[in-house]
C-alpha positions in Angstrom: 49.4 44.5 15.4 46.5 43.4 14.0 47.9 41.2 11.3 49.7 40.0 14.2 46.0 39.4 15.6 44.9 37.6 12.7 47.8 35.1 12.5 47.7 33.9 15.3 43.7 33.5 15.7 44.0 31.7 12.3 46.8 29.6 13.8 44.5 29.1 17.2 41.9 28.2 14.1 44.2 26.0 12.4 45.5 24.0 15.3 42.0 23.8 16.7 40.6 21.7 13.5 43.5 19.8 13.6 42.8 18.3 16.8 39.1 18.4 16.1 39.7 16.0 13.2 42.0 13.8 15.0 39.6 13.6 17.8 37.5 11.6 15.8 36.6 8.3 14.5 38.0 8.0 11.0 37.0 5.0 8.3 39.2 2.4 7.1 37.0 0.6 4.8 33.8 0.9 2.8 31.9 -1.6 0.8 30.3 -1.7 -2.2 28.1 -3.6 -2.1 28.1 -5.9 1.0 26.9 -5.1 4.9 30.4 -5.2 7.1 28.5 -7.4 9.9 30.9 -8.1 12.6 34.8 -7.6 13.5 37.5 -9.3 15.8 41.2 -9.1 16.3 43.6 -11.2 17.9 46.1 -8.5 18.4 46.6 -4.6 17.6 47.4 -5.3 13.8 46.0 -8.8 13.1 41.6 -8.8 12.9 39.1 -10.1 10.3 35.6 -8.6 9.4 33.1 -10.1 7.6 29.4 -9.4 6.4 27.2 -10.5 3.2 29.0 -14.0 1.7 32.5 -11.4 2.2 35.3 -12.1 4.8 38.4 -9.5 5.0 42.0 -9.3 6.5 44.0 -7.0 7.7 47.9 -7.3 8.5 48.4 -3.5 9.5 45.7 -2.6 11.8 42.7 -1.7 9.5 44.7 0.4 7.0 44.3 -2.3 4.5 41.5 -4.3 4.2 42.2 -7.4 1.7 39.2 -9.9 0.6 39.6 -13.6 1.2 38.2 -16.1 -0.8 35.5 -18.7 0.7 32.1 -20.5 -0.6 29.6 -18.9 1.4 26.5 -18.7 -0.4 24.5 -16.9 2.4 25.1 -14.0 4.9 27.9 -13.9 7.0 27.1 -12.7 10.1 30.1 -13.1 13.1 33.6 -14.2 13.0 35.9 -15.9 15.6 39.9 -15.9 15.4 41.2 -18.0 18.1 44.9 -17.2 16.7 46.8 -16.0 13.6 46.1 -19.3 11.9 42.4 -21.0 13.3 39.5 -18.8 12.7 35.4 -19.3 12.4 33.1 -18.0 10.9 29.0 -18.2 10.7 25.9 -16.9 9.5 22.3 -18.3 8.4 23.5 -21.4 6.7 26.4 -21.4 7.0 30.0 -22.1 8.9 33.3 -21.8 7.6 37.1 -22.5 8.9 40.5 -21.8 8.1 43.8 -23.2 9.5 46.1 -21.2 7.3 44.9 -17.6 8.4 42.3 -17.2 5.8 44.2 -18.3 2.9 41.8 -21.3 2.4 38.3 -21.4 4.4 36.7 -24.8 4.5 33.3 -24.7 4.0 31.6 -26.8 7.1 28.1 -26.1 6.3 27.0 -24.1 3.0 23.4 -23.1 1.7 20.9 -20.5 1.5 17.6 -20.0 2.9 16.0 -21.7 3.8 17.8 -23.9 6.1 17.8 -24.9 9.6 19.0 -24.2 11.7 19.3 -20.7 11.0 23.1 -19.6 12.6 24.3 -15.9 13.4 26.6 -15.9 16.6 30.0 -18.0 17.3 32.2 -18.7 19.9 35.5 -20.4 20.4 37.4 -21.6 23.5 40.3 -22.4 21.7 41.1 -24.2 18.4 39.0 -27.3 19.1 36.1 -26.4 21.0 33.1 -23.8 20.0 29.7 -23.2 20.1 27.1 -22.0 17.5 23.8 -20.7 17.6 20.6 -18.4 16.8 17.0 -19.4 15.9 15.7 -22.4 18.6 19.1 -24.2 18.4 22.8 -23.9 20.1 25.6 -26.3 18.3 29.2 -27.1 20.1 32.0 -29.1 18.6 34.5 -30.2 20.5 37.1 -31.6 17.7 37.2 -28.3 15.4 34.1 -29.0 13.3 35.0 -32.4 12.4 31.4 -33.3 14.0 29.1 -30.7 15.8 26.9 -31.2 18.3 23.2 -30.5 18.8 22.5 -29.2 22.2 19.5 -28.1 23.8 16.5 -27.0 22.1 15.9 -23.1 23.4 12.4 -21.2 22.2 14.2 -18.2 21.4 16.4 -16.4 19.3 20.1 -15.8 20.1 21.9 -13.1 19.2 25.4 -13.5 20.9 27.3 -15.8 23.1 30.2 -16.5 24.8 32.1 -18.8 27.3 34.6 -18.0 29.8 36.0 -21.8 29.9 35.3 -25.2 28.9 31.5 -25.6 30.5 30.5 -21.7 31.4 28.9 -19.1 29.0 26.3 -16.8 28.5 23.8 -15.9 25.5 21.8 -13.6 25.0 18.7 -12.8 23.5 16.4 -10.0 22.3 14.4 -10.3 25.6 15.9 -12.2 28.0 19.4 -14.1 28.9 21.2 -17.7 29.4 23.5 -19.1 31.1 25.1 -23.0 31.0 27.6 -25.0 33.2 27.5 -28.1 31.5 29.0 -27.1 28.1 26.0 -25.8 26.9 24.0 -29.3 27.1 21.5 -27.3 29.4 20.9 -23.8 29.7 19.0 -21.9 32.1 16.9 -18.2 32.0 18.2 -15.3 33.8 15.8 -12.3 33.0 16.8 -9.0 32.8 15.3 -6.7 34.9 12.4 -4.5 33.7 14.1 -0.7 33.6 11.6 2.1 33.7 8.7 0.5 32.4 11.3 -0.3 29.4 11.3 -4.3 28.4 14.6 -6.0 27.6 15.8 -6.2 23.9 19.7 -7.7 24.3 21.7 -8.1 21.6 25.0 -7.5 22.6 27.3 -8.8 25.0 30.9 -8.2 26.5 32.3 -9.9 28.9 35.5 -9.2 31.0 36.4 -12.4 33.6 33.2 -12.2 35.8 31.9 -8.2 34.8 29.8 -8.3 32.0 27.6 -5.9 29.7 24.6 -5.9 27.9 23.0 -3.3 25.4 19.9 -3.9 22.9 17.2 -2.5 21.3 15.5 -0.7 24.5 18.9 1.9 25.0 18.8 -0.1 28.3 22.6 -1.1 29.4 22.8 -4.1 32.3 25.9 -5.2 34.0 26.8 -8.6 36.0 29.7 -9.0 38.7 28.7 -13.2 38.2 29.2 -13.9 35.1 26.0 -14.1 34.0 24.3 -15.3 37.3 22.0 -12.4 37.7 22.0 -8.6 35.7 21.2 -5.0 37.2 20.1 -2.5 34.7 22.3 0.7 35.1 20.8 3.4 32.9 19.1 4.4 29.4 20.8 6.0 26.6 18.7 8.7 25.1 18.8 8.1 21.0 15.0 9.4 19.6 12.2 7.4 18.9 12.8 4.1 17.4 16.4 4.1 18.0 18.2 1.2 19.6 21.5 0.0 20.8 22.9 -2.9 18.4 26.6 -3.6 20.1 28.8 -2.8 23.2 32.5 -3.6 24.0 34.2 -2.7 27.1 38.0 -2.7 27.1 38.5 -2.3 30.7 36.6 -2.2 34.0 35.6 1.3 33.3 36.1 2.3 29.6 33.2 1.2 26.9 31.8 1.9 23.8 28.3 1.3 22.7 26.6 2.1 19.1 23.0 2.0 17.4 21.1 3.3 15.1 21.4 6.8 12.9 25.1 6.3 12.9 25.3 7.1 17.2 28.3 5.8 18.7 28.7 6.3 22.9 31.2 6.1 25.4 31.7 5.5 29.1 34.6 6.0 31.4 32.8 4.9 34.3 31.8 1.3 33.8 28.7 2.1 32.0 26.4 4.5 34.6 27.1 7.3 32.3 26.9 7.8 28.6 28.8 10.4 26.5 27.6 10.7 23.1 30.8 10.4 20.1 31.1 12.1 16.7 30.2 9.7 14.3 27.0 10.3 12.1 29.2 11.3 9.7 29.3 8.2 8.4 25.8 7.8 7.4 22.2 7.3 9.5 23.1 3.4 9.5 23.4 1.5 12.4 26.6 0.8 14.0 26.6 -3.4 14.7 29.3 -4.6 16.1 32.5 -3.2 18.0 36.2 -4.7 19.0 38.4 -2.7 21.8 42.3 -3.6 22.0 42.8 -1.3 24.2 40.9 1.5 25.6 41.9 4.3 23.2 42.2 1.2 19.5 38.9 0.8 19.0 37.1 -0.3 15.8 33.4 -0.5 14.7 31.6 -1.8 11.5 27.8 -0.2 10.4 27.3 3.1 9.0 25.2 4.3 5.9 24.2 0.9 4.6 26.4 -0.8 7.1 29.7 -0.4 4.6 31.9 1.0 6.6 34.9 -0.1 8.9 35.6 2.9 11.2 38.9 3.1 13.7 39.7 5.3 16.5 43.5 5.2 18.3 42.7 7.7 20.8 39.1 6.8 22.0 37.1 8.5 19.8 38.3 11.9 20.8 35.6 14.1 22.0 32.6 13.2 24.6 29.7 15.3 24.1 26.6 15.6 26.2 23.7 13.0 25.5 20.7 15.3 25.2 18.0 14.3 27.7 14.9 16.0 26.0 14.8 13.6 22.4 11.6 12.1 22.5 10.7 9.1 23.0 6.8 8.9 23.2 6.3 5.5 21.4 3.2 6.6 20.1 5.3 9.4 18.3 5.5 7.2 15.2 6.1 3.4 15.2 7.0 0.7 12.3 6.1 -3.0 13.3 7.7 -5.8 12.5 6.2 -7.4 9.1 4.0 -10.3 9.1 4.2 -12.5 8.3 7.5 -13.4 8.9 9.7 -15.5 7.3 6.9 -14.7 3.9 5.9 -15.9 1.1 5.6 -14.3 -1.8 3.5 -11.0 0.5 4.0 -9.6 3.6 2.5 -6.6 5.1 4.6 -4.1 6.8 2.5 -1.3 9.2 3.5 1.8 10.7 1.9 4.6 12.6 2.2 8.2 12.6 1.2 10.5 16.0 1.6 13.7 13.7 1.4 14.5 10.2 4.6 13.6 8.9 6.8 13.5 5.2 7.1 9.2 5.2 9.9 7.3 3.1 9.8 3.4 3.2 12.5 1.5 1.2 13.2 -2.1 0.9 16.7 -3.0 0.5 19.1 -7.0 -0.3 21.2 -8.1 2.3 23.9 -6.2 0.2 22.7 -2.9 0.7 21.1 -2.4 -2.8 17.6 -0.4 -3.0 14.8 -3.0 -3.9 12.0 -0.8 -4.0 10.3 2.8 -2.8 7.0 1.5 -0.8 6.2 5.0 0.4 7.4 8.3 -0.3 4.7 11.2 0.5 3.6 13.4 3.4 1.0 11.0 5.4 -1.8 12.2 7.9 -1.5 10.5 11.4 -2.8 7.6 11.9 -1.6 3.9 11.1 -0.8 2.6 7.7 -0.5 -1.0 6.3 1.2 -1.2 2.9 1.7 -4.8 0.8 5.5 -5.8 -0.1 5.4 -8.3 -2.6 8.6 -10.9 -3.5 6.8 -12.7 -6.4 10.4 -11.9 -8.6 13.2 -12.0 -6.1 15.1 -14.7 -4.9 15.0 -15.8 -1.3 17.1 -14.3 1.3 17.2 -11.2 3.9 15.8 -8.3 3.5 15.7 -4.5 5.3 13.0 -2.4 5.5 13.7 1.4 6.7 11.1 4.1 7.8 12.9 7.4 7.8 10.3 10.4 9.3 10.8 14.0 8.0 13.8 13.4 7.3 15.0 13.1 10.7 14.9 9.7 12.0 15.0 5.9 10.6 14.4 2.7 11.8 15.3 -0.7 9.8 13.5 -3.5 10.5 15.0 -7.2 8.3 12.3 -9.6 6.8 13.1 -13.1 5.6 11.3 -14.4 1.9 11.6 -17.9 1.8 10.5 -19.6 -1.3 
């Protein structure tokens, strides 16, 4: 009887794990040596990725990743199939196309920093007609990049777009939002609300007919019915101090995904008032950037330690566990600024500030993930802290900086040397 016992508990054991592991999100690709930036399919086997001067393919729904060629000599940053053969790509100085599915790309503008405009997001309304845009400046062509457009000048910086037809889209920003009717000749501000005394920091958007979704850098998610006309907040994910949202995807009125920073990955099944936290800081403390939904159980997402990896659900990431409420988030807890100056040259100062005493590592790493240098690596007293990051012997380009804090928590901040 009780070997009886123990065979089946090990079988209850066995089982148990087996649906554990299944639960989860599982990876499909890692890097070695690139950042895996952005991802977009145009159907449940067919999708692209790209990230550092790299652009990759796969036939069989992520299983196999295969590098195509191109000329980029600068980041990558989003990519845009508009079918199995037509698909766009852009980052910092660059855009590329293909018309044979990524067996040649074209290179339509190539460079490295520094340039200008500075590019990062893309969208296409079909083969012809797109939009770029990022630092001060939104782009449109309207004859597939044979010429492109400048449009109006906006005193921000965008982080994503997208249209719904021919004259109406939405950007966003890291503080505010924009909406056109005219093609994107003119855009106009529609401000976020303010959400618990926490500011808006957008950085993502999906978009579904008129519903729409927002997540940033504040954990705050908004939502439009109007496409864009006007945004409610809904709630705040709890992530920890410093921790921010860097993508969102919705596959369906109700079902989305958001991820951020140390690796956290969230879902909702009730069109974003509630939160469930995922498995998925097995994959590193790296941010999660960007997310694609074919349905609402195929799901993929690009980030992770160093921002290598492709990870791939095909049942919606399996478990949803409870976000804890009580992580702090007392800003004055510990705090890394953004360098100045930025874009430097050769110097910049980077500052942080500790509330407690606290065990401090600072690390500056190339847009391809490799370690630069240590800056700081000691325990620290409270208090704030300035330390000197000098770029006298490296070439111009992106950079990260990341505070981890007893271990615990990290925060990445990027920096731009321009020589």
């Amino acid at each position: 009887m009780n070997s009886l016992k123990i065979i089946i508990l090990t079988s209850i054991i066995f089982i148990t794990c087996i649906d554990y592991a299944n639960a989860q999100w599982y990876a499909q690709y890692s890097s070695t040596g690139h950042f895996v930036e952005d991802i977009r399919f145009i159907n449940r086997y067919t999708g692209w990725a790209c990230g550092g001067n790299v652009i990759l393919k796969t036939t069989n729904g992520g299983e196999n990743w295969i590098q195509q060629s191109n000329s980029a000599q600068s980041g990558i940053k989003q990519i845009h199939p508009v079918n199995d053969s037509v698909v766009y790509a852009t980052g910092w100085c660059t855009i590329l196309k293909t018309s044979n599915g990524g067996e040649n790309w074209i290179a339509i503008r190539n460079g490295v920093l520094p340039c200008q405009p500075i590019l990062e997001a893309l969208w296409f309304y079909d083969e012809n007609i797109g939009w770029f845009c990022r630092r001060v400046q939104v782009m449109r062509t309207i004859d597939g990049c044979k010429t492109i457009i400048d449009s109006m000048r906006i005193e921000d910086d965008i982080a994503d777009v997208h249209f719904k037809n021919f004259t109406t889209g939405v950007a966003v920003s890291y503080g505010t939002s924009f909406r056109t009717t005219n093609s994107g000749v003119n855009r106009y501000k529609v401000s976020l609300p303010i959400h618990n005394f926490s500011y808006p920091d957008a950085r993502r958007i999906s978009l579904i007919d008129n519903l729409g979704w927002i997540a940033g850098g504040s954990n705050v998610v908004y939502k439009t019915t109007n496409y864009g006309e006007s945004w409610d907040s809904l709630t705040k994910i709890p992530m920890g101090p410093q921790q921010g949202l860097r993508c969102i995807e919705f596959s369906s009125t109700h079902i989305g995904y958001a991820g951020g920073d140390s690796g956290k990955m969230f879902k909702t099944i009730d069109g974003g008032n509630t939160w469930w936290h995922q498995l998925a800081t097995q994959f590193g403390p790296g941010p999660f950037g960007s997310l694609y939904a074919y349905n609402d159980s195929v799901v993929w997402a690009t980030g992770g330690a160093a921002g290598r990896y492709i990870i791939h659900t095909t049942n919606g990431g399996g478990l949803l566990l409870e976000v804890e409420e009580n992580i702090s988030e007392d800003p004055e807890s510990y705090y890394i600024f953004q360098n100045y100056p930025n874009p430097f040259n050769p110097k910049t100062i980077i500052s942080f500030q500790l509330a407690v005493n606290s065990y401090v590592v600072l690390k500056v790493y190339d847009v391809k993930g490799n370690k630069v240098t240590d800056l700081v690596d000691e325990r620290k007293n409270a208090g704030r802290y300035e330390v000197i990051f000098e770029g006298t012997n490296l070439a111009s380009g992106v950079y990260f900086y990341e505070l981890s804090i007893n271990k615990n928590y990290s925060y990445t901040k990027r920096m731009v040397l321009i020589k």
